[in-house]
LOGU-211249 format. One record per residue (C-alpha): z negated, y negated, x negated; residue number from 0. Coordinates in Angstrom, 3 decimals, always signed. Example, Ala and Ser with C-alpha at 12.3 -4.5 7.8 and 13.67 -1.06 7.14 Angstrom:
residues 2
<c3->-7.800; c2->+4.500; c1->-12.300; n->0>
<c3->-7.140; c2->+1.060; c1->-13.670; n->1>
This chain:
residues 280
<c3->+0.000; c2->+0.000; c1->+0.000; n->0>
<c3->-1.155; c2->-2.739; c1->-2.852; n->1>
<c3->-2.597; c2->-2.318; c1->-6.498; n->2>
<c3->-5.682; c2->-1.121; c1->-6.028; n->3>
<c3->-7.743; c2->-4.162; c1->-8.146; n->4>
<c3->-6.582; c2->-6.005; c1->-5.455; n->5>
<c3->-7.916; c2->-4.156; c1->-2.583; n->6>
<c3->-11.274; c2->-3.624; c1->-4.643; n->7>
<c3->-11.172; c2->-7.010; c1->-5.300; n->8>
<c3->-11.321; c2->-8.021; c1->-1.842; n->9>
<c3->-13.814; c2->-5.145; c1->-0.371; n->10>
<c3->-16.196; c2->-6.090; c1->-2.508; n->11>
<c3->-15.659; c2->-9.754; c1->-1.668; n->12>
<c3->-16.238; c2->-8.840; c1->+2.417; n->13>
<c3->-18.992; c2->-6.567; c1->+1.329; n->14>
<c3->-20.905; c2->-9.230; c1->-0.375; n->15>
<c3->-21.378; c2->-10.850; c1->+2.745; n->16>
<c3->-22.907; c2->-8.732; c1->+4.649; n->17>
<c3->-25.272; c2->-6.952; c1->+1.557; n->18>
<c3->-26.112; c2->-9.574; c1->-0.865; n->19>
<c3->-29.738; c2->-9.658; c1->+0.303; n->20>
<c3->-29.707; c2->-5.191; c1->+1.719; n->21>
<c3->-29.457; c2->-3.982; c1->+5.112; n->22>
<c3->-33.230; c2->-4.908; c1->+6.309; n->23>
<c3->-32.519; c2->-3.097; c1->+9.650; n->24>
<c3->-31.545; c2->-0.249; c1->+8.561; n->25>
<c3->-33.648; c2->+0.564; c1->+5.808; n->26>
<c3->-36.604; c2->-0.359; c1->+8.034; n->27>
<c3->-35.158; c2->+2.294; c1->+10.265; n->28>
<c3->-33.254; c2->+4.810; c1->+8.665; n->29>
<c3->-34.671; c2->+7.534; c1->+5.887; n->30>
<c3->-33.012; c2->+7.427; c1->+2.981; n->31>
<c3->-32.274; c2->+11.411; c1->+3.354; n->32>
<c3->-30.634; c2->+11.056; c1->+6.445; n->33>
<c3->-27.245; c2->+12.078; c1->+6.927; n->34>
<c3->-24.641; c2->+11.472; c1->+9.926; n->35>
<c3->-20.599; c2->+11.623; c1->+10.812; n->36>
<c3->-19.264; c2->+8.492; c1->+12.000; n->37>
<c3->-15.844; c2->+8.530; c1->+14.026; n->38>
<c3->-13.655; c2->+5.709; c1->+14.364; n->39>
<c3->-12.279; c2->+5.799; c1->+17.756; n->40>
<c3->-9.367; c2->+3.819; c1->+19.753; n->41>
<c3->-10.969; c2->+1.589; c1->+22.913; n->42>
<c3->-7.774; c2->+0.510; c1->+23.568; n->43>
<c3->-3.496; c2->+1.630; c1->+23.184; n->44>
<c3->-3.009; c2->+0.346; c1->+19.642; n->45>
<c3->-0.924; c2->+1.101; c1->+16.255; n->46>
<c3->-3.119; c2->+2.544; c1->+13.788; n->47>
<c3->-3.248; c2->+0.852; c1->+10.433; n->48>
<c3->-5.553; c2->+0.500; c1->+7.675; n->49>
<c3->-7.015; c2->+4.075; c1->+6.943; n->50>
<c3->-6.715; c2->+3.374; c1->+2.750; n->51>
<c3->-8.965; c2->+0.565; c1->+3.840; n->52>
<c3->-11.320; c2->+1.801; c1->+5.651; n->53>
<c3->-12.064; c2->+4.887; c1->+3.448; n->54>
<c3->-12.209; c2->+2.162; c1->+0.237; n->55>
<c3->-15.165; c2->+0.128; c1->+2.171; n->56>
<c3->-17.221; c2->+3.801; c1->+2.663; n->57>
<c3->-16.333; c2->+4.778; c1->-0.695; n->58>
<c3->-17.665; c2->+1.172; c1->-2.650; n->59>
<c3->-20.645; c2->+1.228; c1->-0.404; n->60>
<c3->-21.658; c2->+5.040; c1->-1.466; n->61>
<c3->-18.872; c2->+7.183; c1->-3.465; n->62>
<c3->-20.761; c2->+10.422; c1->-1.876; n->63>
<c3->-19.298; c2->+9.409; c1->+1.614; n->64>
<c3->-16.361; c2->+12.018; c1->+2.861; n->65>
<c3->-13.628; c2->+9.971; c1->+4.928; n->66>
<c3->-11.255; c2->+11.794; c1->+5.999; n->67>
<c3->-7.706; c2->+10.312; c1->+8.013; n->68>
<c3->-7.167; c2->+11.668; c1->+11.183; n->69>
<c3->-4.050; c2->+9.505; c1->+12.433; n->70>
<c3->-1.998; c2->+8.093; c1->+9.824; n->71>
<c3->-0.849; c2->+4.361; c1->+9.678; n->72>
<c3->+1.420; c2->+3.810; c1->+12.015; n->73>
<c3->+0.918; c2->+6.630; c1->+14.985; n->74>
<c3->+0.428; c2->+5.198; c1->+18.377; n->75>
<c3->-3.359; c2->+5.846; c1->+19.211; n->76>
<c3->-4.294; c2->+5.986; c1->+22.944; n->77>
<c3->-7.883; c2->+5.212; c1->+24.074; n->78>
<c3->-10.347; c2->+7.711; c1->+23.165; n->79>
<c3->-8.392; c2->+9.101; c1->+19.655; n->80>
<c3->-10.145; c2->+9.752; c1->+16.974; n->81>
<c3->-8.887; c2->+7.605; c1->+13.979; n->82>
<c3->-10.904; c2->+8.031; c1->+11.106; n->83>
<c3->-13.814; c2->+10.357; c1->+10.278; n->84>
<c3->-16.918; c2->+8.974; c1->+7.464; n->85>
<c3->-19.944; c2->+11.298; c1->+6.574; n->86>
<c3->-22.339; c2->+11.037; c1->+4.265; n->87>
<c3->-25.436; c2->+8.956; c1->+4.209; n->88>
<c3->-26.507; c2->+7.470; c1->+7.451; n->89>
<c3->-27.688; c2->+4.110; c1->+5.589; n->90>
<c3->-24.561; c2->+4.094; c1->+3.603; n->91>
<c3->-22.618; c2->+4.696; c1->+6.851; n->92>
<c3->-24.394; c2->+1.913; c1->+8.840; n->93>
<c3->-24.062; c2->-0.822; c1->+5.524; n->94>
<c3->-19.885; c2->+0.165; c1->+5.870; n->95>
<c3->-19.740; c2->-0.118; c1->+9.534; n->96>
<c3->-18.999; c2->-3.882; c1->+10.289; n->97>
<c3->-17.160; c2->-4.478; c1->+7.027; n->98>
<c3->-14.703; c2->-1.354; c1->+7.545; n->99>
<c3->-14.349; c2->-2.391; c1->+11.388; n->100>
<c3->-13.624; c2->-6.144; c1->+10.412; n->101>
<c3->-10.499; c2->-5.180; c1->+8.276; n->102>
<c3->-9.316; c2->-2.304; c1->+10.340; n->103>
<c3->-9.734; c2->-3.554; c1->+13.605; n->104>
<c3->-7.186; c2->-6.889; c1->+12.408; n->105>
<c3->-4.984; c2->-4.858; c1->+10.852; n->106>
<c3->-4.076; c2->-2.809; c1->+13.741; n->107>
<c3->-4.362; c2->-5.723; c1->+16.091; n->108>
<c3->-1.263; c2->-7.637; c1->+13.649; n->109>
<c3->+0.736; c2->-3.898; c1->+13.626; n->110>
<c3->+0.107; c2->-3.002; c1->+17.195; n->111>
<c3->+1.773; c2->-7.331; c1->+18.128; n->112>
<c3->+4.537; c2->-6.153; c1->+15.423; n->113>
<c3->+5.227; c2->-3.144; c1->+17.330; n->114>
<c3->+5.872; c2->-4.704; c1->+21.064; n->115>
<c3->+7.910; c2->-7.565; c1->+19.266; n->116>
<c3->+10.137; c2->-4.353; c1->+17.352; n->117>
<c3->+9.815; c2->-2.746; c1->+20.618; n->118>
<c3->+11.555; c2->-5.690; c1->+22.797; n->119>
<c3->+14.623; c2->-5.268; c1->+20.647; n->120>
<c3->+17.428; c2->-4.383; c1->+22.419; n->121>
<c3->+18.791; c2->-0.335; c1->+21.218; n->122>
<c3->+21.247; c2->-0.809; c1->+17.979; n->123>
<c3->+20.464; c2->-4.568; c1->+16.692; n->124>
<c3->+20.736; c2->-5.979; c1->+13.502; n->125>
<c3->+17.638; c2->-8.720; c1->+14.624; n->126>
<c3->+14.812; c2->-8.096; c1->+12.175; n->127>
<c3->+11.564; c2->-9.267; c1->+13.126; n->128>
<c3->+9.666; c2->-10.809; c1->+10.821; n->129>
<c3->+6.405; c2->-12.959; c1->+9.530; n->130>
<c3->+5.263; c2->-16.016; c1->+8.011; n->131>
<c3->+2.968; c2->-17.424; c1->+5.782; n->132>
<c3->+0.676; c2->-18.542; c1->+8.158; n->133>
<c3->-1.745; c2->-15.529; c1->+6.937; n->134>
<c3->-5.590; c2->-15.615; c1->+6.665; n->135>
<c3->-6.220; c2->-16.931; c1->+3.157; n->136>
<c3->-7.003; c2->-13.880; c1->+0.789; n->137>
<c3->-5.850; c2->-11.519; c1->+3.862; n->138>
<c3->-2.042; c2->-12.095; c1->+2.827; n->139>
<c3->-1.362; c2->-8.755; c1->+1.534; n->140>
<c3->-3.235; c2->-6.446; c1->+3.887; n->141>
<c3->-1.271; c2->-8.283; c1->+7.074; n->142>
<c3->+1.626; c2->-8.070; c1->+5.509; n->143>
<c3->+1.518; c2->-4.333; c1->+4.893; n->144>
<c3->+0.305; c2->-4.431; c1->+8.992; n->145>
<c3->+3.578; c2->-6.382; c1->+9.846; n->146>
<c3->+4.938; c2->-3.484; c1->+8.335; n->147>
<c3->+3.635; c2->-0.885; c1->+9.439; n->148>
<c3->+4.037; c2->-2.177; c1->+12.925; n->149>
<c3->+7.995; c2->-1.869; c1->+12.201; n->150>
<c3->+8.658; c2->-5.428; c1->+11.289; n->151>
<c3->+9.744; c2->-7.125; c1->+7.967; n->152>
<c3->+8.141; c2->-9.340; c1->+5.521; n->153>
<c3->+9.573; c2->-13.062; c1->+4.788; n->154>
<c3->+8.756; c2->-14.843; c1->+1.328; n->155>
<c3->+5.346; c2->-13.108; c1->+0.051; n->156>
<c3->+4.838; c2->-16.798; c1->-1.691; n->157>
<c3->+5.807; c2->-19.762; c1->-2.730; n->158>
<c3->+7.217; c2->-18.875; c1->-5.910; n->159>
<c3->+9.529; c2->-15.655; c1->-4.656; n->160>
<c3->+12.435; c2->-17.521; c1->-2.816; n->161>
<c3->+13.583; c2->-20.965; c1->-2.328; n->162>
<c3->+13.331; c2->-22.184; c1->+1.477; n->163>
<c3->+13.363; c2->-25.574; c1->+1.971; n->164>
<c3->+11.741; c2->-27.731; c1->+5.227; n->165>
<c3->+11.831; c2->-30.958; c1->+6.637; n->166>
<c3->+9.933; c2->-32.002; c1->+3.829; n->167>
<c3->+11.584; c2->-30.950; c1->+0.904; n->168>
<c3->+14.968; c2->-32.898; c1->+2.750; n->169>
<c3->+13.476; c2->-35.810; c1->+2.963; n->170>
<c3->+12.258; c2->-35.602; c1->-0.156; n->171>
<c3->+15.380; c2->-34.539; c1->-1.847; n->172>
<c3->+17.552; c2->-37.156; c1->-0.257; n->173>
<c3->+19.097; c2->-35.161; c1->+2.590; n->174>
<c3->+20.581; c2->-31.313; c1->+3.132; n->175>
<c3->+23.654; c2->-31.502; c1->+0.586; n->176>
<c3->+21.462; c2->-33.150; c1->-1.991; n->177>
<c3->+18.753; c2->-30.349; c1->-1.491; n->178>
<c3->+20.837; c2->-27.457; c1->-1.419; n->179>
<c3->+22.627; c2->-28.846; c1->-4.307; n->180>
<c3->+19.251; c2->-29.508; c1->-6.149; n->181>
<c3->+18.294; c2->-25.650; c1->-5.477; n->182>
<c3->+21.982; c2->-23.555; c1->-6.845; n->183>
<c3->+21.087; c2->-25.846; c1->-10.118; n->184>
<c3->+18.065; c2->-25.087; c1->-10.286; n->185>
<c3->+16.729; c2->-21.782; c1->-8.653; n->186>
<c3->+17.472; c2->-18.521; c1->-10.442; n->187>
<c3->+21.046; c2->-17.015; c1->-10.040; n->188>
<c3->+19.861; c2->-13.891; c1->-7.883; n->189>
<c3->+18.183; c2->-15.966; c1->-5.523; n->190>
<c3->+19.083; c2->-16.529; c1->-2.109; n->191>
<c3->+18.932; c2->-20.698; c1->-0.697; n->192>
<c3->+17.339; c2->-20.702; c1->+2.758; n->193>
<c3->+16.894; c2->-24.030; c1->+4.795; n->194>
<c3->+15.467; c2->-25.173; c1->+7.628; n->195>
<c3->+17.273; c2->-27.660; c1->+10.046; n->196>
<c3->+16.538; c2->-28.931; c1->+13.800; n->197>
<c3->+20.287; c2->-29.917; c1->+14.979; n->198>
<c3->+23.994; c2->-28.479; c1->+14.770; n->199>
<c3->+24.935; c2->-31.616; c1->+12.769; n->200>
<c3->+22.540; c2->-30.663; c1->+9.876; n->201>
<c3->+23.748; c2->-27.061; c1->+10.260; n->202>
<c3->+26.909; c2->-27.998; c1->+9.992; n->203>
<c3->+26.629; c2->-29.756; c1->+6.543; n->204>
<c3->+23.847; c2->-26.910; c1->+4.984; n->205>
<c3->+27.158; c2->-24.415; c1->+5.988; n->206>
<c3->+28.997; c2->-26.864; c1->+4.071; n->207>
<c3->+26.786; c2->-26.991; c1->+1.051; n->208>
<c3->+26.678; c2->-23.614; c1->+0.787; n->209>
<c3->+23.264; c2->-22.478; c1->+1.905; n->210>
<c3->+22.790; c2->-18.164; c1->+2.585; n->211>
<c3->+20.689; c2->-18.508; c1->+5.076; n->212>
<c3->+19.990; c2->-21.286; c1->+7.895; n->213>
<c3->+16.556; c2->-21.489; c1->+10.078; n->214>
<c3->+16.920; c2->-23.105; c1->+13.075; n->215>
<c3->+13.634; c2->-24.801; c1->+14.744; n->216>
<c3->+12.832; c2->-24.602; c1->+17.861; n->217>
<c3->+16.759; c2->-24.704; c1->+19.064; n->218>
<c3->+17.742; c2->-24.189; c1->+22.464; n->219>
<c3->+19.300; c2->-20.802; c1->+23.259; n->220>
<c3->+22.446; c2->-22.499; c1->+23.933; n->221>
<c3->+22.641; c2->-24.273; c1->+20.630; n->222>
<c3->+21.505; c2->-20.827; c1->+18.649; n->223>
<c3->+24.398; c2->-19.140; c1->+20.470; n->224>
<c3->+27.003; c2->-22.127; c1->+19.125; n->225>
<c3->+25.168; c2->-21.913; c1->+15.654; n->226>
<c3->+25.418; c2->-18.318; c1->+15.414; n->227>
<c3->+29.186; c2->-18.552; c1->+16.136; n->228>
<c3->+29.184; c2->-21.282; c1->+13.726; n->229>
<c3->+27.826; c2->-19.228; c1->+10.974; n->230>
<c3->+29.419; c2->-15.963; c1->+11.246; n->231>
<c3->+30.218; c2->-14.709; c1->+8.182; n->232>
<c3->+29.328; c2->-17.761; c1->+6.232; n->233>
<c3->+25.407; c2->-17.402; c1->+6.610; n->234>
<c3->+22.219; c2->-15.462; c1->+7.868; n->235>
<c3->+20.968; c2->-16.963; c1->+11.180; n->236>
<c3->+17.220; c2->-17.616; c1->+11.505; n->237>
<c3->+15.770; c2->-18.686; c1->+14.442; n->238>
<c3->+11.988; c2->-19.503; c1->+14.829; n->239>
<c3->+9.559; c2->-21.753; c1->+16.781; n->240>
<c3->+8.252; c2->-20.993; c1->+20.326; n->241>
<c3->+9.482; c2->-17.311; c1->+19.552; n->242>
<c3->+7.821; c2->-15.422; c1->+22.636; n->243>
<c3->+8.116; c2->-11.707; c1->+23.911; n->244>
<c3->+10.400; c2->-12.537; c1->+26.642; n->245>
<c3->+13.055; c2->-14.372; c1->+24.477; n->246>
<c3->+13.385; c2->-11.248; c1->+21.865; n->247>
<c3->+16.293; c2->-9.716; c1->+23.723; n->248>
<c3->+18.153; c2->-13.098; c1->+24.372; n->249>
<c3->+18.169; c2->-13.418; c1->+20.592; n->250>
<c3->+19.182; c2->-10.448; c1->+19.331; n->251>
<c3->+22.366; c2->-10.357; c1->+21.999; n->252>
<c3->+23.111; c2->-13.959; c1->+20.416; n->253>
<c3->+23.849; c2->-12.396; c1->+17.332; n->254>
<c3->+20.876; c2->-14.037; c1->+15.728; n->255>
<c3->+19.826; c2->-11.974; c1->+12.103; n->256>
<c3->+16.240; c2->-13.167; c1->+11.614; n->257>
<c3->+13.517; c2->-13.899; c1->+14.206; n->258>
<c3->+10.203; c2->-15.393; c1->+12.353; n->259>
<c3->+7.391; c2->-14.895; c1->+14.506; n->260>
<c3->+3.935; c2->-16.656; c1->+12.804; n->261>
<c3->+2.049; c2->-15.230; c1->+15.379; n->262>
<c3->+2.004; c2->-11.849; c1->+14.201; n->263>
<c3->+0.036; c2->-12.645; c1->+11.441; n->264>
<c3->-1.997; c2->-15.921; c1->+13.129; n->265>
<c3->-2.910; c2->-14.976; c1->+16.754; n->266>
<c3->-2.702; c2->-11.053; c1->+17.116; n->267>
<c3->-5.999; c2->-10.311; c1->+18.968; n->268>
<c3->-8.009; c2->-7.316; c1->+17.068; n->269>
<c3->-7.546; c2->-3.817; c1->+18.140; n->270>
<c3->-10.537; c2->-2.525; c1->+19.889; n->271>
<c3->-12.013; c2->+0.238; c1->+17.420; n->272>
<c3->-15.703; c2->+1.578; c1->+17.742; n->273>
<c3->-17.530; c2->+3.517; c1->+15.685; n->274>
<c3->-19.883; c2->+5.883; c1->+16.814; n->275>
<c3->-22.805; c2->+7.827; c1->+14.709; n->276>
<c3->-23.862; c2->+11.667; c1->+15.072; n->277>
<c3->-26.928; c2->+12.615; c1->+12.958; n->278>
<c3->-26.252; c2->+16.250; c1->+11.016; n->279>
């Protein structure tokens, strides 16, 4: 999924949080011989994702813990499926809980949005559905891999790993000849010149500069349908702002190649996961 220093990294980052001063309740509670299973079960319909996660918040917490992976990422879970399986110590299981839950139940919240956005496609398109970089700060890498798993595609990971320039960078640069112009000097040779533009006469002259790929914002449909046409076989069509469920299919049967949906990432409400504890 990602280089593991990075996912340690980060555990033991959302782990500090909750045990930089112990688990007072449950060592006031719990003997430290105690043992229990804990099963990680679906409340709700939902796209499983996350199991390398879970088992690496069990494992940094107490390397005796057992996790095993009943569903794999990606397998449609119905309510009452049993997703992933932790035993070991009980204390060690209830210090995990929150922090494996946290991570888990986000991750399959952002793959189970990315699925009903795949899903809405109509059969045989060449739309890909994809996210943004309006991720969580330090969560980045773990959504992403969601997106994926839910079926969808990944956009820039960063700043540095493709030129795409907004509003900002043309009014900055002068206009969208001088900008595109600025970026084939200047960007590597094997990389691709994406722009942004909010009207058929700046796609018009971003065609004319050359640009590989155009994003239109917030467009009407009939506009994407004339910019489409405009750009076939000159340049990828974009389209994203307002992107909704119930426009998916209009945009794929306009031809468009790319829908960017930031939502996937910024407002996919969790997955409902519990965790429940059996003592052995």
């Amino acid at each position: 999924m990602t280089p593991s220093y990075l996912l340690d990294r980060l555990v033991e980052l959302a782990l500090s949080e909750d045990l930089a001063g112990g688990d007072l309740t449950t060592e006031a509670t719990v003997a430290i011989e105690d043992r229990a299973i804990a099963r990680a079960t679906a409340h709700s319909p939902l796209v499983v994702c996350g199991g390398d996660v879970f088992a690496r918040v069990f494992y940094r917490v107490d390397p005796g813990v057992r996790v095993e992976r009943v569903l794999d990422d990606g397998a449609l879970a119905k309510p009452g499926d049993v997703l992933w399986i932790a035993e070991g110590a009980t204390r060690s299981l209830l210090m995990a809980e929150r922090t494996a839950l946290n991570f888990t139940q986000r991750m399959s919240g952002t793959a189970t949005l990315t699925r009903r956005f795949v899903d809405a496609l109509p059969a045989g398109t060449i739309t890909r559905i994809v996210d943004t970089r309006k991720t969580t700060p330090g969560l980045r890498f773990l959504e992403r891999y969601a997106v994926r798993t839910g079926g969808g595609h990944n956009h820039r990971d960063n700043l540095g790993s493709a030129v795409l320039i907004k509003d900002n960078h043309i009014v900055a640069a002068g206009g969208v000849k001088m900008a595109i112009e600025r970026a084939f000097k200047h960007a590597p040779h094997s990389t691709r010149i994406e722009i942004e533009v909010e009207s058929l006469a700046m796609l018009d002259e971003a065609l004319e500069a050359g640009a590989d790929v155009v994003i239109l914002d917030n467009f009407a449909q009939s506009e994407i349908a004339v910019a489409v046409e405009r750009a076939h076989g000159r340049a990828l069509i974009e389209v994203s702002g307002g992107i909704t469920l119930e426009r998916i299919g209009a945009l794929a049967q306009a031809g468009v190649d790319i829908v960017s949906v930031g939502a996937l990432t910024h407002s996919a409400p969790a997955a409902d996961i519990g965790l429940d504890i059996e003592k052995l």
